[in-house]
N, C-alpha and C positions, 0 to 999 in steps of 0.2 A: 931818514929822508933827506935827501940833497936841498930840499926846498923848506925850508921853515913850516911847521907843525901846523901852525896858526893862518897860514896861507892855504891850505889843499884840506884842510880838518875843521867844518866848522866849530864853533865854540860851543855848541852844545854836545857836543862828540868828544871837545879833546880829554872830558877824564877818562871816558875808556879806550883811546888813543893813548894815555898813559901806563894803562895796565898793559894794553898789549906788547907797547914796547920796552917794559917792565916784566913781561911775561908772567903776568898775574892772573891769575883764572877769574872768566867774564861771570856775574850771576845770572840767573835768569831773566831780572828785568835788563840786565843788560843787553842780552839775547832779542827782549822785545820792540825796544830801542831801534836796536842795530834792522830789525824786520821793519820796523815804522817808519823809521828817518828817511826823509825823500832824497836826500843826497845819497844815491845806490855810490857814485863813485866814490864817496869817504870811505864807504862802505867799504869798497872793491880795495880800496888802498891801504887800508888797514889790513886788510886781510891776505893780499901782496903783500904784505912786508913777515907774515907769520909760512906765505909759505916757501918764498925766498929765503928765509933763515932757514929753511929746514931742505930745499930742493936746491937754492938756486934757480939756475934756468932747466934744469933736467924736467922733463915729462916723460914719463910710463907707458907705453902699452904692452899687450900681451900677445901673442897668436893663441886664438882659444874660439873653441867652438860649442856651442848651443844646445842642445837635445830636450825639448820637453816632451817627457814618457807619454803622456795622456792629457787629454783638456778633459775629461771625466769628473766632476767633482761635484761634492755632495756640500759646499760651503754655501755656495750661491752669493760671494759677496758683493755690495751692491755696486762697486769700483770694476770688478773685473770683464773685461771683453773676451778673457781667454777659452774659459768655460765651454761647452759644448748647451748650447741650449735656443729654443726658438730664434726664426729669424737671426741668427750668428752662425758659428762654424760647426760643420758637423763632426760630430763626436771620435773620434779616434784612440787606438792604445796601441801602444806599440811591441811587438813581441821583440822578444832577445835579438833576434837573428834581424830585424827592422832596425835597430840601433848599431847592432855590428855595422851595419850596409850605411849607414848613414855614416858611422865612424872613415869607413872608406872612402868615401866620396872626396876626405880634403887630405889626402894623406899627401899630395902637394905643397900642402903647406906648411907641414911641420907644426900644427900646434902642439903646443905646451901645457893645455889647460880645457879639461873640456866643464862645462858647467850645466848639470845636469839640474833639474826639478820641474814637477805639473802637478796637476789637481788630484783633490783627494780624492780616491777611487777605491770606495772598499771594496771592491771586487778582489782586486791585488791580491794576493798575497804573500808572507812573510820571506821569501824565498826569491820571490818577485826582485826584490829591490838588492839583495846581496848579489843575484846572478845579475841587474842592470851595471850595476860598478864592476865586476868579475869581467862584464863585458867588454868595458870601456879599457881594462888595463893588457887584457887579452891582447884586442885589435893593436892599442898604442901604446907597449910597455912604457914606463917612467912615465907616462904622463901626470898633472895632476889631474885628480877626481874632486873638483868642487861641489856638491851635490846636497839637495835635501834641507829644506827649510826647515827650523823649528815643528810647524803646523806641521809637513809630513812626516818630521821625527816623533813625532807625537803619533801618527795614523797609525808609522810601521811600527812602534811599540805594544801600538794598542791590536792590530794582526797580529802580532808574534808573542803576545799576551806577557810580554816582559816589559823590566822597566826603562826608560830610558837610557839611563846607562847600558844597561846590555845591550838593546839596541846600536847605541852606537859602538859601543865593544863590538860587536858581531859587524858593523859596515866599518869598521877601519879595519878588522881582519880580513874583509872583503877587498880591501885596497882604500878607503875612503881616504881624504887627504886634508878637506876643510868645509865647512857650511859656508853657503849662502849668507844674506842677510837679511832675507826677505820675511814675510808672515808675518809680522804685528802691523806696520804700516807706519802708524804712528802711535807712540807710547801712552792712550788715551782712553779711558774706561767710556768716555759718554760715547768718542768716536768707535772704539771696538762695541759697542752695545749697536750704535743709529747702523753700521755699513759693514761690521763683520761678523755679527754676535755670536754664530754657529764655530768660528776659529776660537784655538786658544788663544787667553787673556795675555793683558800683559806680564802678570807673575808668571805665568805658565810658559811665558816665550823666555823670559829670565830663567825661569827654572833649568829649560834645555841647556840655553846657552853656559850656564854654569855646569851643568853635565858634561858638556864638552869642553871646557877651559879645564876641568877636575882629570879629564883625561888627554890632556894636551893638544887636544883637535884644536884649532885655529877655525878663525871666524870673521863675517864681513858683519857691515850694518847699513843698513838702509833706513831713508822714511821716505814713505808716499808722503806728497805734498798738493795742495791743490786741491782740493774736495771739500770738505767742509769742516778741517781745522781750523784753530784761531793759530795767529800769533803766539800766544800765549804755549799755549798745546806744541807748536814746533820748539817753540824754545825749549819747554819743559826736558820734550823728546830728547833733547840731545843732553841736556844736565842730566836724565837716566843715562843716556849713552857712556856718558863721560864718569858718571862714579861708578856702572856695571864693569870699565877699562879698569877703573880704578883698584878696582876689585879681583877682577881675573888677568887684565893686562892679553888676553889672546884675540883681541881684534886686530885685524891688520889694517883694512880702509873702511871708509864712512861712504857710502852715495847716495845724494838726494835722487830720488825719483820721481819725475811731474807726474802727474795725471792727466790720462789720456779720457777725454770722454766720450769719443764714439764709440759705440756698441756695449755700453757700460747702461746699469739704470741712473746714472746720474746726467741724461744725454744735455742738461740743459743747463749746466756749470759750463762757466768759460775756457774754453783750452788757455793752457798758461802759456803765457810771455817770456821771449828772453830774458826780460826784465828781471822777472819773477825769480826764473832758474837760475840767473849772476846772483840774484840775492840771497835765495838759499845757501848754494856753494859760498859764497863766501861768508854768512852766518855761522854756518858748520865749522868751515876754517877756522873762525875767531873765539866758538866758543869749544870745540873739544880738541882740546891743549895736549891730550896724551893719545892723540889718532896721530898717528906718521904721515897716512895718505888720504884726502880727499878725491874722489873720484866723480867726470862728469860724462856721464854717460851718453856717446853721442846720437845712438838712435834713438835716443828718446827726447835729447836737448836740440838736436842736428850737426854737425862737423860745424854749422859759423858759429854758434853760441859756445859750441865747446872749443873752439879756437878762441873766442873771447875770455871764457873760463877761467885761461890758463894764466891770468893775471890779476884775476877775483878771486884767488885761492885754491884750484883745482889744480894738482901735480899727474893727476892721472887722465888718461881718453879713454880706458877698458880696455879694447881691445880689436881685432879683426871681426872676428864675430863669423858665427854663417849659421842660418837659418833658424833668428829668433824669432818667437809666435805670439812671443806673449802681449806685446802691442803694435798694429798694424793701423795701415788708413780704413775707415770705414771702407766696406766693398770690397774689399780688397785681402779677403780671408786667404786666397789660397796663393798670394803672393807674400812670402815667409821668407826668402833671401834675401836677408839683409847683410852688407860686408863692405869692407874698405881693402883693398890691397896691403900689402907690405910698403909699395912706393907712394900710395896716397894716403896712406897714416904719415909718413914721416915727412912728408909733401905738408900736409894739412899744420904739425905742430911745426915743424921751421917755417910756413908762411905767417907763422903768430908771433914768432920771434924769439922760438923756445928749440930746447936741441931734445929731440928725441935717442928716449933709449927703451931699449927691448927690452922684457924685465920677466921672469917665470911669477909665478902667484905667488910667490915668497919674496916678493921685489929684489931679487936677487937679477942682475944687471948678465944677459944673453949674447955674447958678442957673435954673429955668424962669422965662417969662413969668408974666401972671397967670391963672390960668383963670376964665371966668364958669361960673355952674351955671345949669341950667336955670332956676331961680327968680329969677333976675338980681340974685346978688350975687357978686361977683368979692370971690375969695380967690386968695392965692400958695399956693403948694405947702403949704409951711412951713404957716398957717392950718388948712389943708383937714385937715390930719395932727390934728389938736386935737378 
């Protein structure tokens, strides 16, 4: 820090101000701490400094787009809006040749990543989900195939009466490229019992995930946050995150994810604060030491909070995006395009005073050709964002 420790770091902050700039792993209670202290911006600056050691000023996006197969699902949990059920949206599946067509729609844009999953719907089956992926490599060879949360790698195990393993054996001969991170929420036996009790537990979402680290699948991680976890419970969350790494080491990025509560059964929970979501992101930051990328998702935080973000420890925005379902404004079911351009992604991270770069899901850095514009002057990417 350019500024004396003692000046920007209260004093009851700077011993774990020491570890971090010591790079010593935070404990738990430190985790709790770090969520309690009403100084958010120690917070943020501690946690800027773990992820400028690791980024600098570079920020991530992807070009990548969205597909949830069905809102069909037989979970019912109490968090989700997605769902097909009373008063919310109505029910849909989507056949093979419905996903091709969708695949079509942005072949303008070049994505790099498409990221597939939806509700459990035993109707499926086992064939179901190898021909969805077959689909997506079909329309967009090389791309990646993100796809399939634990909870659904569990469904199509349990349709194809095999074990998990062969499951995913069978979806990466399919083309499969890496999971999700989604389906547990948060790593919490009281909270998976009160709002998810019908998904697999938390062993049971580890079990996957070590399924696929055993066979080299790569993998994200998430926590819902904002519902009716403690402190305590988010911290916990992420101390599993960080020895399950520690363990398989095949995660790539962390993102917190707020919760959304309209059309959910928890309608009478606060929508979260920017406040909230800088504090997460940079919690995450400061306690999982062996995650490379924290990730802040902008249509769920908004583009200002995630331009704020990006100096509270978040090195990622996700990505372009187009037509995700999973969380919308109430009434607002059948309005599902959600998207940022190419020029207002890299608009949005240089107005924060961060230099954007393109990145494929393997954070592997995408430099485009040049493009000409109708007026004949050829600009790079980079340019064209200015």
């Amino acid at each position: 820090m350019p500024i004396a420790a003692e000046r920007v770091i209260p004093a009851d902050l700077l011993d774990i101000y020491k570890k971090v700039e010591k790079q010593e792993r935070l404990s738990v209670e430190d985790g709790v701490r770090l969520y309690q202290h009403p100084d958010l911006t120690a917070v943020g600056k501690m946690a800027n400094i773990v992820r400028e050691r690791l980024h600098g000023k570079r920020t991530y996006f992807v070009r990548n787009q969205h597909i949830n197969y069905t809102n069909i699902c037989n979970k019912f949990c109490k968090f989700c809006s997605f769902y097909a059920k009373k008063g919310g949206p109505d029910p849909y599946e989507f056949t093979i040749e419905e996903v091709k067509r969708r695949l079509e729609w942005h072949r303008d844009v070049e994505i790099t990543e498409v990221h597939m999953v939806g509700g459990i719907n035993p109707r499926l089956p086992y064939s179901y989900y190898m021909d969805l992926v077959r689909a997506v490599k079909e329309v967009l060879p090389g791309v990646h195939v993100k796809a399939f949360t634990a909870v659904e790698i569990e469904e199509i195990a349990r349709v194809g009466k095999v074990t998990h393993e062969q499951a995913l054996k069978d979806l990466i001969e399919a083309g499969l490229d890496s999971l999700p991170g989604g389906g547990i929420e948060v790593l919490s036996d009281r909270v998976h019992q009160e709002l998810f009790g019908r998904k697999l537990d938390g062993e049971g979402w580890k079990s996957v995930a070590r399924a696929a680290a055993g066979l080299g699948l790569l993998q994200y991680a998430t926590m819902l946050y904002g519902h009716i976890e403690t402190d305590f419970e988010r911290a916990d969350h992420l101390r599993q995150l960080r020895e399950l790494q520690d363990e398989t080491g095949h995660f790539v990025c962390f993102t917190p994810l707020s919760f959304h509560p309209e059309g959910t059964d928890l309608p009478d929970i606060k929508p979260m604060t920017g406040y909230t979501d800088l504090r997460n992101i940079a919690v995450a930051r400061l306690m999982l030491d062996n995650f490379s990328h924290i990730k802040s998702f902008w249509i769920m935080n908004t583009p200002e909070v995630t331009q704020a973000s990006l100096w509270y420890g978040a090195d990622d925005t996700d990505g372009l995006v187009h037509e995700y379902e999973i969380t919308y404004k109430e009434g607002e079911f059948g309005n599902k395009s959600q998207a940022l351009t190419y020029d207002n992604m890299c608009h949005m991270i240089r107005e924060a005073g961060r230099e954007p770069v393109e990145r494929d899901s393997l954070y592997q850095e995408i430099v485009r050709p040049a493009v000409v514009e109708a007026r004949g002057r050829t600009l790079t990417p980079v340019a064209m964002a200015q």
